[in-house]
Structures are given as C-alpha cells and as structure tokens.
N, C-alpha and C positions, 0 to 999 in steps of 0.2 A: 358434641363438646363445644363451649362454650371458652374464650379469650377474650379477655378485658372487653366482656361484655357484645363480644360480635361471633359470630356463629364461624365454626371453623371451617375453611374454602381447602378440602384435598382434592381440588383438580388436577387433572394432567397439563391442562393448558399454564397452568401456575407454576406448576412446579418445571415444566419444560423453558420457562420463559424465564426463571431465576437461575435456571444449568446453564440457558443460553447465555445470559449476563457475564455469570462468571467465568466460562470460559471464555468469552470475548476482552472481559478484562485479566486475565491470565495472558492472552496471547500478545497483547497490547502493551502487559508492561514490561518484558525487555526492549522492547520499540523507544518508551520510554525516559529510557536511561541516560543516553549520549546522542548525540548526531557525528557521525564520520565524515568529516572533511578529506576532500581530494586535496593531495599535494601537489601544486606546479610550478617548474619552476620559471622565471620571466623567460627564458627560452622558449618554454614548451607554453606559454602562454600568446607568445606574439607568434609562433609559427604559422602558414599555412595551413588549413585541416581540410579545404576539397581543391579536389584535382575533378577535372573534367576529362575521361578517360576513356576510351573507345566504347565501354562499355555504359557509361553515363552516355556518353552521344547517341548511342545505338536507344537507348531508353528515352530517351526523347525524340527523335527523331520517330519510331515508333507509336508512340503516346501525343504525337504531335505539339511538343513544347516549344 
C-alpha cells in the first residue's frame, strides 16, 4: 500500500518507538502541571541542620576525615 506517494513502513521498530513516545509523554505530563514548593518558616530556615554526633565522629574517624 501505498501514502502520499511513499511505500507503507509496518515495522515493529516504528511502531514500538511511537508507543515509546507516547507513553513517555503520558507520564511526563502530570510532572507538567505545577512545581510544589516547600514551606519554611524564618525559624526553620535560619536553624541549625548538622550536629556533629558520636555517630558522625565515629564515620569519620573511621573513613579517615
């Protein structure tokens, strides 16, 4: 069979490469939609976040840090 003049391609590799597409763009587009921001508030932003803790020491000392 014959389309606008070019010979008709029912390969597997064709048709598995346009199921690939479209599920990749199926799973892509609720990703899409929004971006979720973390809330913090100025407390929880200027805080502390490492402690140096027997168990951190021990990992280094260990690991030769």
């Amino acid at each position: 069979m014959e389309k606008n003049g070019k010979p008709a391609d029912p390969s597997r590799r064709k048709f598995f490469g346009v199921l690939g597409g479209a599920s990749t763009a199926a799973l892509a587009a609720p990703l899409a939609v929004g971006e979720a921001e973390a809330k913090e508030s100025q407390n929880d932003q200027r805080k502390a976040r490492y402690r140096e803790t027997d168990h951190v020491k021990t990992f280094y000392r260990t690991n030769r840090y």
